[in-house]
C-alpha positions, 0 to 999 in steps of 0.5 A, a space after each residue: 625363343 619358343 623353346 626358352 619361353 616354354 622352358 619358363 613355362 614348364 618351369 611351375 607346371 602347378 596351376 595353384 602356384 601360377 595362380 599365387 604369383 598372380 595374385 602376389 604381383 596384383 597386391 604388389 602392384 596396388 600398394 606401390 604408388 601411380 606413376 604420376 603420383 609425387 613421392 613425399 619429401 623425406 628430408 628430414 628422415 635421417 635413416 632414409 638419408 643415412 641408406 640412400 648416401 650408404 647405398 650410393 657409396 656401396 654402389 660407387 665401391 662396387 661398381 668397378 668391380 662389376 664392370 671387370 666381371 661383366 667384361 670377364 664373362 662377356 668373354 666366356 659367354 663369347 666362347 661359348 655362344 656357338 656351343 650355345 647355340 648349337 644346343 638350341 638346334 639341337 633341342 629343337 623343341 621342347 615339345 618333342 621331349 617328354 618330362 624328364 624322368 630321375 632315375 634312383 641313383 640321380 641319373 636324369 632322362 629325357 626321352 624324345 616323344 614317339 611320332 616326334 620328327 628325327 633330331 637334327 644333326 649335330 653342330 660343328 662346335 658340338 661335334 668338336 666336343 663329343 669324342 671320338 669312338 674308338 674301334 671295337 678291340 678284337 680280342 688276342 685269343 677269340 674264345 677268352 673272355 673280353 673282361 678279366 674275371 
């Protein structure tokens, strides 16, 4: 979980942003009502009964629908968990890497820190996806160019 809570963290390097969100959550929090404060009756609030019986029919259209598609991904993410998995392995700890870099044409690196310990070793599902190398070509004629010219 350390590499995912420092994923999070690494999200919003920015001090002042954290330090907005904070605040936000605070005054968010003292407007809504104690816990053990009773909401006040709104019975005779006809848009508020009108968008609770919409919402409760909304909810009762779509849930089926949200029951099929969590049971469709639960398979997916299934397949994938070892893939995952071995990912998390691989990334050992995200303070081993540096900030990744964007190059001009889009590519993203992300180098490993110098003095970091080796990576570890790839997983079986991983390796399964990596393909293979092929074995360097000799050319026919050793002293013609490798690439037509």
């Amino acid at each position: 979980m350390k590499p995912i809570a420092c994923a999070i963290a690494c999200a919003h390097p920015d001090r002042m942003m954290k330090r907005q969100i904070l605040a936000t959550l605070l005054i968010l929090s003292t407007t809504l009502p104690v816990l053990g404060q009773d909401m006040p009756d709104d019975r005779n609030d006809p848009i508020g009964r009108a968008l609770e019986g919409f919402m409760r029919n909304f909810i009762e259209d779509i849930s089926p629908d949200l029951n099929r598609l969590g049971e469709d991904m639960s398979g997916g993410l299934s397949r994938m968990a070892p893939v995952l998995e071995d990912l998390s392995v691989l990334v050992d700890d995200l303070e081993n890497y540096q900030m990744p870099q964007r190059l001009e044409n889009g590519d993203i690196i992300i180098r490993r820190r110098p003095g970091a310990p080796p990576p570890p070793p790839l997983g079986d599902s991983l390796q399964d996806m990596v393909p293979p190398e092929a074995p360097p070509t000799v050319p026919i004629n050793p002293d013609a160019p490798e690439i037509a010219l």
